[in-house]
LUMGU-950646 format. One line per 2 residues: their letters; for each residue x, y, z of C-alpha. Coordinates in steps of 0.5 Angstrom, whole numbers, always signed. Example, Ala and Ser with C-alpha at 12.3 -4.5 7.8 and 13.67 -1.06 7.14 Angstrom:
REM residues 2
as) +25 -9 +16  +27 -2 +14 $
This chain:
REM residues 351
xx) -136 +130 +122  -140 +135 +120 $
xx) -137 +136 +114  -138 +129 +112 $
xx) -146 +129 +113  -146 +135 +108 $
xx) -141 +132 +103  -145 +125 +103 $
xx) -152 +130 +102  -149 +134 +98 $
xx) -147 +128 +94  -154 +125 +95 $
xx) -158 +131 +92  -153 +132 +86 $
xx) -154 +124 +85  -161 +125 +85 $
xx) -163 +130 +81  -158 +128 +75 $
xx) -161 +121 +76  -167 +124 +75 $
xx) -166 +128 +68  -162 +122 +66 $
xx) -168 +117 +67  -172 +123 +63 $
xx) -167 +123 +57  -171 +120 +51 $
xx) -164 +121 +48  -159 +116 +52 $
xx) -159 +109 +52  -165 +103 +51 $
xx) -164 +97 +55  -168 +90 +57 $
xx) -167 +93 +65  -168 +87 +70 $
xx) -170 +92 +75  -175 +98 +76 $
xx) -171 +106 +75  -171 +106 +82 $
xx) -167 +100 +85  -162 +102 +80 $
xx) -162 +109 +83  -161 +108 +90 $
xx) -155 +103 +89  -152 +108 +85 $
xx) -153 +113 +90  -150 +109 +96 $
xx) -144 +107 +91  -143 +115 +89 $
xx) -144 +116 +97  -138 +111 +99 $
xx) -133 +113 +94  -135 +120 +95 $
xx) -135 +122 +88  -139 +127 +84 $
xx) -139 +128 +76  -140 +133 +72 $
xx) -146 +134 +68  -143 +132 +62 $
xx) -140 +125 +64  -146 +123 +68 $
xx) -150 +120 +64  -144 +116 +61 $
xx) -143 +114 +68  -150 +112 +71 $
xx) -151 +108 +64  -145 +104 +65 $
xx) -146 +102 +72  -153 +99 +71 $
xx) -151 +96 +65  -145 +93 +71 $
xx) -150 +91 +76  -154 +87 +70 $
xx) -149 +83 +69  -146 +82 +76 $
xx) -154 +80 +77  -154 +76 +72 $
xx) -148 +72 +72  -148 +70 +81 $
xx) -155 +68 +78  -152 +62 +75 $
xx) -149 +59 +82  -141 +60 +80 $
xx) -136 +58 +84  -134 +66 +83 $
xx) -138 +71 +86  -138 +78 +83 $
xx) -139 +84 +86  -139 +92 +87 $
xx) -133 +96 +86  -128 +102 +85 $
xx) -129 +99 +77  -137 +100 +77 $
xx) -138 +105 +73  -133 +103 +67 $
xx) -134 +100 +62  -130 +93 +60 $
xx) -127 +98 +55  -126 +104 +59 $
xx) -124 +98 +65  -118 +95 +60 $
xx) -115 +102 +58  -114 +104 +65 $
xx) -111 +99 +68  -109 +94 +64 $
xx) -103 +95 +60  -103 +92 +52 $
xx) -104 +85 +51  -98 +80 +50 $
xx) -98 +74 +47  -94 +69 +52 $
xx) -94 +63 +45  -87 +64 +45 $
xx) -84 +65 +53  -80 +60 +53 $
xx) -76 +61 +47  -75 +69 +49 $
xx) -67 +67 +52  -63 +72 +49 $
xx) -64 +77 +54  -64 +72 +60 $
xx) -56 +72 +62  -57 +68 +68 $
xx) -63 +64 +66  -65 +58 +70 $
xx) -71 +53 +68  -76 +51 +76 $
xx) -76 +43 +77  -81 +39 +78 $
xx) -81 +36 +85  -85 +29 +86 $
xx) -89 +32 +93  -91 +38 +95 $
xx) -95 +40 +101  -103 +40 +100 $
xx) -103 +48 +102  -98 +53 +102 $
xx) -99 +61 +104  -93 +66 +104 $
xx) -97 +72 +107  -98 +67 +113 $
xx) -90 +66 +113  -89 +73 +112 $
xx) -86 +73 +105  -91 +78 +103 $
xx) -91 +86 +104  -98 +89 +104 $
xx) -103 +91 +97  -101 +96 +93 $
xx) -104 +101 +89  -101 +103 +83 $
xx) -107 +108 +81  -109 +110 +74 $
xx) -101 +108 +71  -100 +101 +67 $
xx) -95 +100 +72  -97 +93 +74 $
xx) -91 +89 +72  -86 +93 +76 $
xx) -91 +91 +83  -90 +83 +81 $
xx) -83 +84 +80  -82 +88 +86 $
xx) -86 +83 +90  -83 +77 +88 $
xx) -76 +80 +90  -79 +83 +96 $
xx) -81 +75 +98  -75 +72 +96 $
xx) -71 +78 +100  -75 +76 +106 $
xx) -75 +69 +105  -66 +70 +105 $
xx) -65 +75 +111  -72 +75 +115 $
xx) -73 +82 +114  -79 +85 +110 $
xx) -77 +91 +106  -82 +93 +101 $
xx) -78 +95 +94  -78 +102 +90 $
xx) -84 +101 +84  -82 +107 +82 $
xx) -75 +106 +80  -78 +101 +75 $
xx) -82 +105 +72  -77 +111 +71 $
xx) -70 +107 +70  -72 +101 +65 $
xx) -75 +104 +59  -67 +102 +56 $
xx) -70 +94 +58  -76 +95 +53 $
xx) -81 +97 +59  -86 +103 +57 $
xx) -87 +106 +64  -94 +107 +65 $
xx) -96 +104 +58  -94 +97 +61 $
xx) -88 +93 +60  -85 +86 +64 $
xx) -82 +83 +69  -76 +79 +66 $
xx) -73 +85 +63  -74 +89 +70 $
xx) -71 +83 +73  -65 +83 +69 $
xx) -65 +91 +70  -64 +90 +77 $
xx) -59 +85 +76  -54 +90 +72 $
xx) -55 +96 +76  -53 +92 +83 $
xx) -60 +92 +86  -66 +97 +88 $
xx) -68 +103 +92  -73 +102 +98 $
xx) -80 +104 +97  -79 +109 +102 $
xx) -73 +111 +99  -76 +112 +92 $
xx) -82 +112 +93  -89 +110 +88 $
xx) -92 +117 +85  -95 +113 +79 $
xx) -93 +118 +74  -89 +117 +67 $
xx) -83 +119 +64  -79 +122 +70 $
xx) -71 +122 +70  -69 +116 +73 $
xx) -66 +118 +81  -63 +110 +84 $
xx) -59 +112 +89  -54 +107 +90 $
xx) -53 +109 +97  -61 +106 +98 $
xx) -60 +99 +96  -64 +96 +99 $
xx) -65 +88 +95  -60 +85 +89 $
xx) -60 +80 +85  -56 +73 +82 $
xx) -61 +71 +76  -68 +69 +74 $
xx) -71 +63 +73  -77 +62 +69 $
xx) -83 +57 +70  -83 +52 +64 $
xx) -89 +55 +60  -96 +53 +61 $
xx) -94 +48 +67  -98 +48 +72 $
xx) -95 +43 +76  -88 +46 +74 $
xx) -91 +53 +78  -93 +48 +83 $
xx) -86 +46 +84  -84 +54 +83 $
xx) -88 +57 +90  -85 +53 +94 $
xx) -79 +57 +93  -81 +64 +94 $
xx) -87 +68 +91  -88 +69 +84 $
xx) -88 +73 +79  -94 +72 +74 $
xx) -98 +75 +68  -105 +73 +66 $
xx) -111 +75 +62  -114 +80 +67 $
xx) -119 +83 +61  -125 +80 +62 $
xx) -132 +83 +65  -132 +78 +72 $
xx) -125 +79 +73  -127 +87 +73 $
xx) -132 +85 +78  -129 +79 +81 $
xx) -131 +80 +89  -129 +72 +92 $
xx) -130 +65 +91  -125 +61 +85 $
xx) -125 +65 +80  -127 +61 +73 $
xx) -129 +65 +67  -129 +60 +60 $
xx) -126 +66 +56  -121 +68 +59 $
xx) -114 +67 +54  -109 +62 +56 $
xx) -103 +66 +51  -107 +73 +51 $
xx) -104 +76 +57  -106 +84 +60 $
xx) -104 +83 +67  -98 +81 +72 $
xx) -100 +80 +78  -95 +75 +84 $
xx) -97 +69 +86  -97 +67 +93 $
xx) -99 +61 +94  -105 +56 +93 $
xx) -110 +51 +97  -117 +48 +96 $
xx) -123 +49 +97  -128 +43 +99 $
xx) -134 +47 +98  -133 +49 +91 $
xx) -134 +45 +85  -127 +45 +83 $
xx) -124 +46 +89  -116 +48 +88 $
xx) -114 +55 +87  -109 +59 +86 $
xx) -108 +65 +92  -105 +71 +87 $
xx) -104 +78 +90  -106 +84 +85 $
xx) -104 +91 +86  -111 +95 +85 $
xx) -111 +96 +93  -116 +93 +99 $
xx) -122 +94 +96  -121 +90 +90 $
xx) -123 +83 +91  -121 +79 +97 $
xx) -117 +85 +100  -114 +86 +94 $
xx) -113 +78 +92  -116 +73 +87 $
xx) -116 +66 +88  -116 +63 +82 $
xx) -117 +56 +79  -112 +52 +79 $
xx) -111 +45 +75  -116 +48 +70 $
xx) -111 +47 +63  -107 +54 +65 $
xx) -114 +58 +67  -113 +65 +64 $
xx) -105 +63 +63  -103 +64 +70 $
xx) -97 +60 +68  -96 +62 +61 $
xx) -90 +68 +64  -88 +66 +70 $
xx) -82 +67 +73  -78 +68 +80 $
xx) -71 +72 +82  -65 +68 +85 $
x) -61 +72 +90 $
């Protein structure tokens, strides 16, 4: 406990001092502030002090400057009374651009996803029902496992890969078991993906089709590191797979009909500003890309919120840890002309 008061003073007196001969510094950056120096001081110290970090003289003052610009703009957006709220987190002290590059992969133009069928060997097309209930959660059924973090690695399309079979698995046998992220990133290069540097869900659906199945998270475990050789282990198999169905492109009403069979894998447009600072509420941001997408993430189910403006949302669980968000989700407008793409590359695995 002691070490902990001294590790949080330690960090507050740094913070003080460096915040300080930043506020001094005629040769840093001049903005239009909508606060005095000192409310932006003590907000980033309690926020260096929650997060334990200290930073180097040299990257200090990068860091402080971004991090008032994030509260400005977090400020000025819940200033306009949206649905979506936005908030502090881990992100804070990035900028959007720094923000993109570490965790988001390269954006893909989605235009073409439903002729892209050459590599799809068991390939099926999800049908629309007539009804569908008003409300549906698979983490409340138990179909999904707990978030995770894929840390600083592009990592992003292996967690919804294994996160839609791991809710199709447990959906088949009862059985929860989280499946290896890792084993994607090490063993699907040959499929097109680029380990750290991003890659898609479809491909490593099909990988795991053609190799017999996944290892088990426990098995082979997620280090979040690149360019390793490949360790499945066929004796570890814990998950299989018979084909992919994929969601009919930009159909809302299509993906509707999609979750009722299991959770689903999605990719989306993750790289605007209030997604970066998304705390609660249904997000909504204008700008955000229909075709342009840099993020894949699992959809899991979707409900309405009375007391929004546009009540109906998607519930999609990210892979950046609890304290991104909702606990690590985002509830994302629904029926809103395909907000952000959520059904523009969507897709699911068939056991």
């Amino acid at each position: 406990m002691f070490k902990k008061i001294l590790l949080i003073t330690l960090i507050i007196m740094v913070a003080t001092i460096a915040i300080t001969a930043a506020s001094n510094n005629k040769g840093g950056k001049h903005h239009n502030r909508r606060f005095h120096e000192d409310h932006y001081k003590d907000k980033f110290i309690k926020w260096m002090g929650r997060k334990k970090l200290l930073y180097s003289s040299e990257h200090f003052q990068n860091r402080y400057e971004n991090f008032k610009d994030n509260v400005d703009f977090i400020e000025n957006w819940n200033d306009q009374d949206s649905d979506t709220i936005l908030g502090l987190n881990d992100f804070s002290d990035l900028s959007n651009i720094e923000y993109k590059q570490l965790y988001l992969g390269a954006y893909v133009d989605a235009s073409g996803y439903d002729q892209e069928s050459a590599l799809l060997k068991n390939s099926f097309s999800a049908s629309i029902a007539d009804e569908v209930p008003s409300h549906l959660d698979w983490r409340v059924k138990g179909a999904v496992s707990h978030v995770k973090n894929q840390g600083h690695c592009g990592s992003c399309y292996t967690f919804s890969t294994t996160g839609a079979l791991e809710g199709a698995n447990f959906i088949a046998t009862g059985e929860m078991t989280t499946l290896s992220e890792q084993q994607l990133v090490d063993c699907t290069r040959t499929y097109g993906n680029e380990g750290c540097e991003g890659g898609l869900m479809v491909p490593s659906f099909q990988y795991i089709i053609d190799n017999g199945g996944i290892n088990s998270e426990e098995s082979y475990p997620y280090i979040g590191k690149d360019k390793q050789e490949c360790k499945f282990d066929p004796s570890n198999i814990a998950a299989n797979m018979s084909g992919i169905v994929k969601v009919k492109r930009g159909s809302e009403e299509s993906l509707l009909e999609a979750i009722q069979k299991s959770p689903v894998a999605i990719a989306i447009d993750a790289g605007q500003r209030s997604f970066q600072h998304y705390q609660s509420g249904v997000y909504y941001d204008s700008k955000c890309s229909r075709v342009h997408l840099s993020h894949a993430v699992l959809l899991v189910g979707y409900g309405t919120d009375e007391t929004s403006v546009n009540p109906n949302y998607w519930i999609v669980k990210n892979s950046w840890g609890e304290a991104w968000g909702q606990q690590g989700y985002v509830y994302m407008a629904r029926d809103r002309n395909n907000h952000c793409g959520i059904s523009s590359m969507a897709s699911y695995p068939l056991l």
